[in-house]
mmCIF file of the C-alpha atoms, coordinates in Angstrom:
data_MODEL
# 
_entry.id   MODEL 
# 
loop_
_atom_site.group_PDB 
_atom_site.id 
_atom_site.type_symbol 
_atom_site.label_atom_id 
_atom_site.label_alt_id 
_atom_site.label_comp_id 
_atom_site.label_asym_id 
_atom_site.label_entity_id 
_atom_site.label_seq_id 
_atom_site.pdbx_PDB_ins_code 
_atom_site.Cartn_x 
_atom_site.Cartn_y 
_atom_site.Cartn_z 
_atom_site.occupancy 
_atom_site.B_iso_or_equiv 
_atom_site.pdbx_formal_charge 
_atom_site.auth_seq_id 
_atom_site.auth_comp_id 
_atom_site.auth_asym_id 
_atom_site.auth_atom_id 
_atom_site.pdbx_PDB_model_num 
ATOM 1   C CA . UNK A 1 1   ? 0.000   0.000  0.000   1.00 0.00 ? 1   UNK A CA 1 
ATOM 2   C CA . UNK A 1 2   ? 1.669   3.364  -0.757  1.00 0.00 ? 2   UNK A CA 1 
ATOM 3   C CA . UNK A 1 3   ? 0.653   6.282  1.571   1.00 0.00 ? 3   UNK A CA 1 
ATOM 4   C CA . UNK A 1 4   ? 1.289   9.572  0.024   1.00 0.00 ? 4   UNK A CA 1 
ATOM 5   C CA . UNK A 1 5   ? 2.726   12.795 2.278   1.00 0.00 ? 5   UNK A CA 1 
ATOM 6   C CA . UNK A 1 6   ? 2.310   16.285 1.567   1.00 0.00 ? 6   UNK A CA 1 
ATOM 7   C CA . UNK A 1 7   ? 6.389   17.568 0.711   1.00 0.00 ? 7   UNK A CA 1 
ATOM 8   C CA . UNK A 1 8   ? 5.497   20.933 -0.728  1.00 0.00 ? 8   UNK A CA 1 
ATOM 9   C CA . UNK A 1 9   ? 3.572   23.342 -2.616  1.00 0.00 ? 9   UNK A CA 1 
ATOM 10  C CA . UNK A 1 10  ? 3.715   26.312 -4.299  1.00 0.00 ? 10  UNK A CA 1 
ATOM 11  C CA . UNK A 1 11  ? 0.959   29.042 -5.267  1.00 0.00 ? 11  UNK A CA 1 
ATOM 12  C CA . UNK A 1 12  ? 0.106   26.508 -8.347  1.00 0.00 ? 12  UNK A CA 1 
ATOM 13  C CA . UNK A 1 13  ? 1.683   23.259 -7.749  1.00 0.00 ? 13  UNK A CA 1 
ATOM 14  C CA . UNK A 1 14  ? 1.526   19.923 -4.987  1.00 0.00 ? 14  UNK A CA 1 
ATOM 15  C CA . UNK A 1 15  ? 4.026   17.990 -4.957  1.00 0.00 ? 15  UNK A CA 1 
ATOM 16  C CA . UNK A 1 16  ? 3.537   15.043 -3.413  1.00 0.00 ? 16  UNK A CA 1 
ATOM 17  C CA . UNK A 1 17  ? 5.945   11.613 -2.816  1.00 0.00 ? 17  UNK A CA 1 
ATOM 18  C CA . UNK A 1 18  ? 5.269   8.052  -1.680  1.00 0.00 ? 18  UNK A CA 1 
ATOM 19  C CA . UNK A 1 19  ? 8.311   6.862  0.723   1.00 0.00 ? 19  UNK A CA 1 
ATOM 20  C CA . UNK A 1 20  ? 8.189   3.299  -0.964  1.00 0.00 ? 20  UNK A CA 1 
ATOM 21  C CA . UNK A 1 21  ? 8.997   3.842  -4.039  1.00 0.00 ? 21  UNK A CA 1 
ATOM 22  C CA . UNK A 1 22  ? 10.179  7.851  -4.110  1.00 0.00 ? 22  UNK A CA 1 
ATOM 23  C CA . UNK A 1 23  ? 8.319   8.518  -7.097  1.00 0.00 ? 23  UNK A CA 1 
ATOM 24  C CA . UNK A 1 24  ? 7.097   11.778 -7.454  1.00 0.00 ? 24  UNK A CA 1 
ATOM 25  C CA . UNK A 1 25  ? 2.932   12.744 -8.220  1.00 0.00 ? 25  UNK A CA 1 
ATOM 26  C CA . UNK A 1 26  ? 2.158   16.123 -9.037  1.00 0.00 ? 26  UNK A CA 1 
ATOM 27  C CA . UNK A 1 27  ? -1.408  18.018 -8.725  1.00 0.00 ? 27  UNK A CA 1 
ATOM 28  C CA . UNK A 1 28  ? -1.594  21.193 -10.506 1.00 0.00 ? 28  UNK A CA 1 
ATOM 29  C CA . UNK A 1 29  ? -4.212  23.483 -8.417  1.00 0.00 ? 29  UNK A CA 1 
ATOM 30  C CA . UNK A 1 30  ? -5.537  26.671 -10.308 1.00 0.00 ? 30  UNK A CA 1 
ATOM 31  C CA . UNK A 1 31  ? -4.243  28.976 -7.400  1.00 0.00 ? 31  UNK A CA 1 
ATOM 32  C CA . UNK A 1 32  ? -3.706  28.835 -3.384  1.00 0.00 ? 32  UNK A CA 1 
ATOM 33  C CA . UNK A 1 33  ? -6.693  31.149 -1.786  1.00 0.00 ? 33  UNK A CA 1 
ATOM 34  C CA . UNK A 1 34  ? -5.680  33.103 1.626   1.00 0.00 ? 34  UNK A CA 1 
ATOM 35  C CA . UNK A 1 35  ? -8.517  33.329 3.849   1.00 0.00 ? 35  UNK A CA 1 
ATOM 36  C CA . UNK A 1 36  ? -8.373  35.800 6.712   1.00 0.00 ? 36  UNK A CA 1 
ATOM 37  C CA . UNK A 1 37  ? -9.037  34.646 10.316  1.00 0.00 ? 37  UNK A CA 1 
ATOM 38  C CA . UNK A 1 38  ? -10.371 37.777 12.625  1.00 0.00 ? 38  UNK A CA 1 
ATOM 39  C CA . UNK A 1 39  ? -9.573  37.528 16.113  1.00 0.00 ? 39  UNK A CA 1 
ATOM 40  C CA . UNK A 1 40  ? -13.416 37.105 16.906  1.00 0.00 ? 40  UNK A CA 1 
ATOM 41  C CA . UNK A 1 41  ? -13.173 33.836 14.916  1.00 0.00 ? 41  UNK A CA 1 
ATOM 42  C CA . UNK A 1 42  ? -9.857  33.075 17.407  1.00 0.00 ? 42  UNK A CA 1 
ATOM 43  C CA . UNK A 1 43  ? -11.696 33.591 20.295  1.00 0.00 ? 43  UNK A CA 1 
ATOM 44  C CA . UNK A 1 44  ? -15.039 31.648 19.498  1.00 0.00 ? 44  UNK A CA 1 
ATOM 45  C CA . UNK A 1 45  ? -12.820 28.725 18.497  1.00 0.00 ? 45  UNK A CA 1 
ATOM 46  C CA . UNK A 1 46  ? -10.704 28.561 21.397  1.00 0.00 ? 46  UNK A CA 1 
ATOM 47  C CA . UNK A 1 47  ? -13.572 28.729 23.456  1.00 0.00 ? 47  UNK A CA 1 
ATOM 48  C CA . UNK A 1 48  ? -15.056 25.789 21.467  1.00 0.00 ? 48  UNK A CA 1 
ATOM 49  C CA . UNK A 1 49  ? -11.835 23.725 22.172  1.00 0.00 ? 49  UNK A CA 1 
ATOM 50  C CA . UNK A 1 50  ? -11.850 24.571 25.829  1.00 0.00 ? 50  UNK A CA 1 
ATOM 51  C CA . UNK A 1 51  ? -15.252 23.581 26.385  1.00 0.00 ? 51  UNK A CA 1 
ATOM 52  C CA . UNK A 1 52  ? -14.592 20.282 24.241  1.00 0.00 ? 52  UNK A CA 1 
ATOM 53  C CA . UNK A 1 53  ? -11.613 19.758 26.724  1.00 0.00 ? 53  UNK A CA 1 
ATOM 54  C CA . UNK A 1 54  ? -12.994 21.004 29.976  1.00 0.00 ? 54  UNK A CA 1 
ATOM 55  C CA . UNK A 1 55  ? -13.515 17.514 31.381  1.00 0.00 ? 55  UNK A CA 1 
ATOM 56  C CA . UNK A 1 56  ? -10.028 16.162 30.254  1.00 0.00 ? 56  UNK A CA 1 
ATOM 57  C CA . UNK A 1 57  ? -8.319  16.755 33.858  1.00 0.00 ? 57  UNK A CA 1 
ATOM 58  C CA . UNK A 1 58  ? -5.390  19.134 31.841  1.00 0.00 ? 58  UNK A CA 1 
ATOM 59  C CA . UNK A 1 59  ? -2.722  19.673 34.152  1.00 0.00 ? 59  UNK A CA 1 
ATOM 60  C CA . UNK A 1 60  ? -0.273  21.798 31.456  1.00 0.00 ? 60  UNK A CA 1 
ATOM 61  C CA . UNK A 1 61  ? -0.847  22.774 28.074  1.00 0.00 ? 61  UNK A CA 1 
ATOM 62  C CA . UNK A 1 62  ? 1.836   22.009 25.280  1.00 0.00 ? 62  UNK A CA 1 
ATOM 63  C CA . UNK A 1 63  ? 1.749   24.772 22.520  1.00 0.00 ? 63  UNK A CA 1 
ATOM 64  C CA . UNK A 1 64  ? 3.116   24.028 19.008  1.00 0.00 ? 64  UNK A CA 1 
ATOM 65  C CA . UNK A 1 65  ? 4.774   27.272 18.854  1.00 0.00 ? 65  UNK A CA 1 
ATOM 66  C CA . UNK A 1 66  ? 4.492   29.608 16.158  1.00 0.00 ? 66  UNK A CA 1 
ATOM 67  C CA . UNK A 1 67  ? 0.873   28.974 15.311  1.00 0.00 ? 67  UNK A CA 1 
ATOM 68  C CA . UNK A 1 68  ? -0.162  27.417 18.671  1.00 0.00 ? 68  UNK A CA 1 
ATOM 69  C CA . UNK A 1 69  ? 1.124   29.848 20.994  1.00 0.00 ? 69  UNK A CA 1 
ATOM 70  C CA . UNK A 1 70  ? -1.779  32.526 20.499  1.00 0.00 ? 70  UNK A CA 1 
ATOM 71  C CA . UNK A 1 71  ? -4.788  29.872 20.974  1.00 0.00 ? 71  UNK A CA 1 
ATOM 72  C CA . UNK A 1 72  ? -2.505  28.012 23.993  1.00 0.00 ? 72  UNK A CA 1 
ATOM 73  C CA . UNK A 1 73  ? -2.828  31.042 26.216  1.00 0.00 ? 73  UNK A CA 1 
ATOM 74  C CA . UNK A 1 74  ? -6.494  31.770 25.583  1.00 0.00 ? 74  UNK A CA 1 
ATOM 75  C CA . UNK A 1 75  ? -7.441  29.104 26.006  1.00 0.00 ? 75  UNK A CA 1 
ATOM 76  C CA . UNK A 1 76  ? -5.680  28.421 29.265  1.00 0.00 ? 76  UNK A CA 1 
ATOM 77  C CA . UNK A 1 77  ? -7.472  31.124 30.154  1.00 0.00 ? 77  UNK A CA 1 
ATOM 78  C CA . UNK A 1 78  ? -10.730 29.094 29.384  1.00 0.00 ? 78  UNK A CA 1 
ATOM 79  C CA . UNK A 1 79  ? -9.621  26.190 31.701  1.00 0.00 ? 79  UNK A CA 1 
ATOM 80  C CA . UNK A 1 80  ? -8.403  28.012 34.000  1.00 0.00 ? 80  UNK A CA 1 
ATOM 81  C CA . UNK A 1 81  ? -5.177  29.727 33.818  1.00 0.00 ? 81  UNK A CA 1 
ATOM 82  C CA . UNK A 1 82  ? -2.882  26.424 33.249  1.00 0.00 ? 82  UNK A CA 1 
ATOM 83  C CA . UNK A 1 83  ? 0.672   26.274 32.767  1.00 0.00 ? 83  UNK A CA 1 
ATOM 84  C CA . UNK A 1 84  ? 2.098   26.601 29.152  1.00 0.00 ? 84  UNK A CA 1 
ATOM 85  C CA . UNK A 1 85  ? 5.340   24.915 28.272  1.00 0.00 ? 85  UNK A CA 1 
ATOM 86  C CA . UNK A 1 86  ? 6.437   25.391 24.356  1.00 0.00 ? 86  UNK A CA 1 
ATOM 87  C CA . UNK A 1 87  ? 7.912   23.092 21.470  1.00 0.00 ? 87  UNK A CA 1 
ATOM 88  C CA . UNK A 1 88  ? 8.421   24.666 18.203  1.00 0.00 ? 88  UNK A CA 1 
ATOM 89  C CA . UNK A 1 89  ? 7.750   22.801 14.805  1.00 0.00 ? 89  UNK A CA 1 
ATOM 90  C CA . UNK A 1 90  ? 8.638   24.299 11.827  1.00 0.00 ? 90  UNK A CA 1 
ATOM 91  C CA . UNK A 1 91  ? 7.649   23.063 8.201   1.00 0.00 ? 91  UNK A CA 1 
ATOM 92  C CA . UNK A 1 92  ? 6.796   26.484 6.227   1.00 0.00 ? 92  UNK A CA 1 
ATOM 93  C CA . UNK A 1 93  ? 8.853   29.252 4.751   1.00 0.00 ? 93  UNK A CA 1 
ATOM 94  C CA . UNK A 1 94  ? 6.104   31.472 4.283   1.00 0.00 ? 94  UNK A CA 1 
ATOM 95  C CA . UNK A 1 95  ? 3.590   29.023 2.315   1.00 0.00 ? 95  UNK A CA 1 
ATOM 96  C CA . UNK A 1 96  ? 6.081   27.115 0.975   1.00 0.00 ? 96  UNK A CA 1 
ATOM 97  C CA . UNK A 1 97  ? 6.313   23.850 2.443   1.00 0.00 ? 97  UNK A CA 1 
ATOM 98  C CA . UNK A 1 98  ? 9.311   22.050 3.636   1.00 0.00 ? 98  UNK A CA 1 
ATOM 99  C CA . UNK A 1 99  ? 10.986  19.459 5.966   1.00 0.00 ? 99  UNK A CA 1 
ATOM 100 C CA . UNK A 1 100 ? 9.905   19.296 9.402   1.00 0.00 ? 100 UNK A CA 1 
ATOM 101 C CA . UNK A 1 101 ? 12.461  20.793 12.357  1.00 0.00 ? 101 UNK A CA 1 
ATOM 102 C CA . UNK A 1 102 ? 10.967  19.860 15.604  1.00 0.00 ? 102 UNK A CA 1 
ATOM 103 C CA . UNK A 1 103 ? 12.917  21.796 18.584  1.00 0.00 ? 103 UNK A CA 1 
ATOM 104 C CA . UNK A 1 104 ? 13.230  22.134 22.200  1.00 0.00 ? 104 UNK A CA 1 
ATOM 105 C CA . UNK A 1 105 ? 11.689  18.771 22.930  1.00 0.00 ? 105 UNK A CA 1 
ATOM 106 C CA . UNK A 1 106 ? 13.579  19.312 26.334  1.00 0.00 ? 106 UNK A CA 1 
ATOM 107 C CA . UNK A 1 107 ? 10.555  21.310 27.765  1.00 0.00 ? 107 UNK A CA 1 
ATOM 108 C CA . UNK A 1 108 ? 8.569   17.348 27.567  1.00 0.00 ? 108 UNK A CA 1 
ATOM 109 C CA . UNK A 1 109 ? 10.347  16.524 30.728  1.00 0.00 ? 109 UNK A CA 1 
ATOM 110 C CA . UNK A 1 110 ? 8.921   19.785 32.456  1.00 0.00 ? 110 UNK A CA 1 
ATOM 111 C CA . UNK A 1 111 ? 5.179   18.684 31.335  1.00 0.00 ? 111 UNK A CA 1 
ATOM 112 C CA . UNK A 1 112 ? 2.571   17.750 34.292  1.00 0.00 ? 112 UNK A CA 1 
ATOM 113 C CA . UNK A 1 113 ? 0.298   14.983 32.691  1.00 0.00 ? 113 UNK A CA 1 
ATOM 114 C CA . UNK A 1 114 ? -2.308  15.121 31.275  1.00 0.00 ? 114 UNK A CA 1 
ATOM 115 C CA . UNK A 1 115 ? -1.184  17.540 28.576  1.00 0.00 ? 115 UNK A CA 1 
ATOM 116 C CA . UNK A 1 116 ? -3.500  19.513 26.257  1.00 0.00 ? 116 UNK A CA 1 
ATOM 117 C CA . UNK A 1 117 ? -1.490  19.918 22.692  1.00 0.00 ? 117 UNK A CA 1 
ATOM 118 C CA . UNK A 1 118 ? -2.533  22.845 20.976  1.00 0.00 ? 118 UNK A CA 1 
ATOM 119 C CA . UNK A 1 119 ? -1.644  23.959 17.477  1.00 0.00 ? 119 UNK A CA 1 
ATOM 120 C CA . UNK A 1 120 ? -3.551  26.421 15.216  1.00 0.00 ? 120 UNK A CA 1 
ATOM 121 C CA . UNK A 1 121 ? -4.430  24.406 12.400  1.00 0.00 ? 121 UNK A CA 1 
ATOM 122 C CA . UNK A 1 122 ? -4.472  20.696 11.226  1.00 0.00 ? 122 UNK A CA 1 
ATOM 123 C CA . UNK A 1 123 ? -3.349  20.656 7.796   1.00 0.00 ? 123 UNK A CA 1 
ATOM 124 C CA . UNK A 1 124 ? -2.244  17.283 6.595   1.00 0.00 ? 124 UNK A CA 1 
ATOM 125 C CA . UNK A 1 125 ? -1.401  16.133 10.379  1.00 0.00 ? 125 UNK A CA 1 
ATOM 126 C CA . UNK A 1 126 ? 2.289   15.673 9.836   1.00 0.00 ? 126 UNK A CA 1 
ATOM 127 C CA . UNK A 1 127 ? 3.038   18.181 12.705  1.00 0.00 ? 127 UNK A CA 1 
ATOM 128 C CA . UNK A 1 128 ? 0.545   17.244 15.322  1.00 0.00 ? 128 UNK A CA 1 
ATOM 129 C CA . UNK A 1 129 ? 1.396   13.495 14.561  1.00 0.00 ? 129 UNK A CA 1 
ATOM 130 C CA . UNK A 1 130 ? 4.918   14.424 15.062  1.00 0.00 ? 130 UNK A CA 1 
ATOM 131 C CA . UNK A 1 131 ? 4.616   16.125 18.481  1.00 0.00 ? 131 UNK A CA 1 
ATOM 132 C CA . UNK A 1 132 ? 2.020   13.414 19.597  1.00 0.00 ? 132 UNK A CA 1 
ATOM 133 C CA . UNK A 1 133 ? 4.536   10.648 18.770  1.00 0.00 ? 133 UNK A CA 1 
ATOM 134 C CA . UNK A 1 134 ? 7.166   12.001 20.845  1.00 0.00 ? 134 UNK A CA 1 
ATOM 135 C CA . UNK A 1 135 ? 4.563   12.503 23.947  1.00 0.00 ? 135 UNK A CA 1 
ATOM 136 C CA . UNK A 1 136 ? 3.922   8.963  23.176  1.00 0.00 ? 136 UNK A CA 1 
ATOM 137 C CA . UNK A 1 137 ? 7.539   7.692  23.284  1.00 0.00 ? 137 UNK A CA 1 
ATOM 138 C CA . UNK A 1 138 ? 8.212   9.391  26.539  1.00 0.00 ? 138 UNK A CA 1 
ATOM 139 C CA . UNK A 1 139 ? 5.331   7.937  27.884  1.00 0.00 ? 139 UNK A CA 1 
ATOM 140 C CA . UNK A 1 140 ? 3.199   11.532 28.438  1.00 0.00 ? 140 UNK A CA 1 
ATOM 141 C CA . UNK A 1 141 ? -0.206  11.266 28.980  1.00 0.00 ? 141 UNK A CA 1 
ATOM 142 C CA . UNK A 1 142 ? -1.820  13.500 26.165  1.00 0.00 ? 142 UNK A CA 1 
ATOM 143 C CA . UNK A 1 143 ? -4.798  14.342 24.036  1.00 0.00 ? 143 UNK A CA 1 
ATOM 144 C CA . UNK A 1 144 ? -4.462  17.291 20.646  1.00 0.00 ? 144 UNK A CA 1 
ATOM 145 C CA . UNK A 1 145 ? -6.196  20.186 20.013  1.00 0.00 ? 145 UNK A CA 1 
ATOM 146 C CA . UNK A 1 146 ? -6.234  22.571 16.930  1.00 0.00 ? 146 UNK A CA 1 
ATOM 147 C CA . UNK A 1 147 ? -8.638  25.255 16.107  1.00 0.00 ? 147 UNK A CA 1 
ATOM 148 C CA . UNK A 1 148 ? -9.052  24.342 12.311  1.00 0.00 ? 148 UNK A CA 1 
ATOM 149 C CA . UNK A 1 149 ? -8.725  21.022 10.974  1.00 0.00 ? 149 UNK A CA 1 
ATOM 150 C CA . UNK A 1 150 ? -8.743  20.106 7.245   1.00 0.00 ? 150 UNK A CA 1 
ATOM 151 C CA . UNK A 1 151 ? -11.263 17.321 6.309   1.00 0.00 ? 151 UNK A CA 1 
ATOM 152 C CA . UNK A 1 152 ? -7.693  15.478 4.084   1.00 0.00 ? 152 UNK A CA 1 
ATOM 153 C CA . UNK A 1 153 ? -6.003  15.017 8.032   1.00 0.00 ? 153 UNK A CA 1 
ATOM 154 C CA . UNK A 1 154 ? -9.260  13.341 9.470   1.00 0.00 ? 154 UNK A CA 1 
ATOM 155 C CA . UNK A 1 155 ? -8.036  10.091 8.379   1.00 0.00 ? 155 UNK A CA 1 
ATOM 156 C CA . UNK A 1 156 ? -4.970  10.580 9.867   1.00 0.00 ? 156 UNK A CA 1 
ATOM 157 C CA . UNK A 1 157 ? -5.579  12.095 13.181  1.00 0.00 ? 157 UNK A CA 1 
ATOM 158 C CA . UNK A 1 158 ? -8.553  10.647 15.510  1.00 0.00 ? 158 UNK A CA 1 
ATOM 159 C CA . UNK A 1 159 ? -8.389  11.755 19.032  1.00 0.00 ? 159 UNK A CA 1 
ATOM 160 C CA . UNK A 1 160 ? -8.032  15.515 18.641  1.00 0.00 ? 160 UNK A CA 1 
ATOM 161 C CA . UNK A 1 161 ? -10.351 18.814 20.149  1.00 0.00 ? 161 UNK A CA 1 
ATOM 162 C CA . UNK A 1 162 ? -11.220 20.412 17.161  1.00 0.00 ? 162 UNK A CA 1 
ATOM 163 C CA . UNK A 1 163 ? -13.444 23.971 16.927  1.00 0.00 ? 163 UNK A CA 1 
ATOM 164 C CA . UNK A 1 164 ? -13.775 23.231 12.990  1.00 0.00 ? 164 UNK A CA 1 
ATOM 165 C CA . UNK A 1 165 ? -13.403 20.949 10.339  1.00 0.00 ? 165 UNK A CA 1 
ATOM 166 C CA . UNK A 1 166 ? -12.921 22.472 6.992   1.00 0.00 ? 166 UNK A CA 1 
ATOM 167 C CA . UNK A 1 167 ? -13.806 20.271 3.803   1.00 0.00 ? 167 UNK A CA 1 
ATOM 168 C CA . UNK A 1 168 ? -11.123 20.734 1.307   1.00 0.00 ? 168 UNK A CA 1 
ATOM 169 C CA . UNK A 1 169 ? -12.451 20.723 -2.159  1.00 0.00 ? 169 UNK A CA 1 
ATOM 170 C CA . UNK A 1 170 ? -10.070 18.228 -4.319  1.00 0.00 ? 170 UNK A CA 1 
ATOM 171 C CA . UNK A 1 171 ? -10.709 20.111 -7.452  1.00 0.00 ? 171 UNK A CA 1 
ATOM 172 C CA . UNK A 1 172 ? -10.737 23.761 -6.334  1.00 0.00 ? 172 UNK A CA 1 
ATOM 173 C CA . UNK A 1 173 ? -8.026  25.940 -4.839  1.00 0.00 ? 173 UNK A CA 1 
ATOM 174 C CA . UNK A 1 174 ? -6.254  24.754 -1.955  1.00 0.00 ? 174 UNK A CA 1 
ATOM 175 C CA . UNK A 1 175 ? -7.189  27.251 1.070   1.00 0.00 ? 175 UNK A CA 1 
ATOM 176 C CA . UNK A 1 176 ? -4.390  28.837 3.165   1.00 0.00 ? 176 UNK A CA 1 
ATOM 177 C CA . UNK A 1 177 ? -5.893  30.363 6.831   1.00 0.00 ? 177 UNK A CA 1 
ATOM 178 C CA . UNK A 1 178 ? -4.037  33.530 7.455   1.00 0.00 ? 178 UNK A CA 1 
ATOM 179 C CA . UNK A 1 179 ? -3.783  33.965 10.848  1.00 0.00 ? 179 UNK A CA 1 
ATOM 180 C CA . UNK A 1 180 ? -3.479  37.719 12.516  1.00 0.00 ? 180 UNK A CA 1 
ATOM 181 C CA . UNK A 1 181 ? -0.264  36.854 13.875  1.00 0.00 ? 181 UNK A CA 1 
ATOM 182 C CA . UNK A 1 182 ? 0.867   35.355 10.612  1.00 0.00 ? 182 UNK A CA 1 
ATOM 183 C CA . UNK A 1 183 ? 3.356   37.306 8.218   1.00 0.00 ? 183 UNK A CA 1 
ATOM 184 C CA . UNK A 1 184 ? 0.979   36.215 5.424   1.00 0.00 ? 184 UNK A CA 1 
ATOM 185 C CA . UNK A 1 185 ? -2.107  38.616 6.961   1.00 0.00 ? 185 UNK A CA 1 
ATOM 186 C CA . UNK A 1 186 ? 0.149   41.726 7.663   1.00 0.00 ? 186 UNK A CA 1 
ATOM 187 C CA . UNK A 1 187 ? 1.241   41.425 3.549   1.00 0.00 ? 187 UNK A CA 1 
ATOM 188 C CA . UNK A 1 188 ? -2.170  40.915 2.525   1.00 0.00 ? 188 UNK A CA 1 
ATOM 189 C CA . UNK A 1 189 ? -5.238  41.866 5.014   1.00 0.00 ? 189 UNK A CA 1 
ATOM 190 C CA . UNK A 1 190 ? -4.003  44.137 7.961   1.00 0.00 ? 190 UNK A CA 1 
ATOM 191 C CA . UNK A 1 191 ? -4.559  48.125 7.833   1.00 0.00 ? 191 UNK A CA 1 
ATOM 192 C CA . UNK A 1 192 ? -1.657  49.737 6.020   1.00 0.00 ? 192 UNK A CA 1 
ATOM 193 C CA . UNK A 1 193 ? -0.291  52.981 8.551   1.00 0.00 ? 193 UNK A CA 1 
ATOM 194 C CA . UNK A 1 194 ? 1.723   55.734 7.356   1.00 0.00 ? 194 UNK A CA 1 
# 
């Protein structure tokens, strides 16, 4: 069976490759859409993953730092005021997709169990599987939590707190959340000041 992984894209192209046999598929999409998040939208989602995860006994939270740092602290707030400890997973230069750098995994031996994992989005569930993988191998209680999750990474991640699942459209543009803290919505959606 030949599983294919998400390597890369560009504003018109996928590129995708099977680890079996390294042979390389490629999707041509007619353009990759930005859609703004407002804050509002942050807040109403965090709160949905906080109430999801109210009854989960959370001792510590476990933010996937850049995108899960924002959505970590409000919704500690939400569960009341828990302690956030930090891991940073990098994949993206921009929207360009690349390898994944997981560091300080140090912090893991600071967590109190049972950890909430947050991250901003779910795209194809490489990241959250990575993080989740290394909880698992060091034997941390845990359960994942993202504010968006794309329909494509249902099949690959189960147990997760999710505020929305977002069909993706196989035949129309591929959608790209821009986040207020992201670079991406300063460029193309915040207020320009002189």
């Amino acid at each position: 069976m030949t599983r294919k992984i998400l390597l890369g894209y560009s504003k018109s192209m996928f590129f995708f490759s099977t680890p079996i046999d390294s042979t390389v598929v490629v999707a041509t999409l007619t353009e990759l859409e930005m859609v703004p998040v407002t804050w509002d939208q942050i807040v109403d989602w965090c709160q949905k993953v906080a109430q999801q995860a109210r009854n989960g006994g959370f001792q510590s939270i476990l933010a996937i730092s850049r995108g899960g740092l924002v959505p970590a602290r409000v919704i500690s707030t939400f569960l009341g005021d828990l302690p956030i400890w930090c891991i940073t997973a990098h994949r993206y230069d921009r929207t360009q997709c690349g390898t994944l750098v997981i560091t300080g995994e140090e912090v893991i031996d600071h967590l109190v169990p049972p950890v909430l994992v947050v991250d901003e989005i779910c795209d194809a569930g490489d990241t959250i599987e990575a993080i989740g993988d290394l909880l698992d191998k060091r034997g941390v209680d845990h359960q994942l939590a993202v504010l968006l999750q794309k329909g494509k990474s249902t099949r690959k991640i189960l147990s997760i707190f999710c505020a929305e699942i977002v069909d993706v459209d196989p035949e129309g543009p591929e959608h790209w959340f821009c986040f207020p803290w992201d670079k991406e919505y300063f460029d193309r959606f915040a207020e320009k000041t002189d």
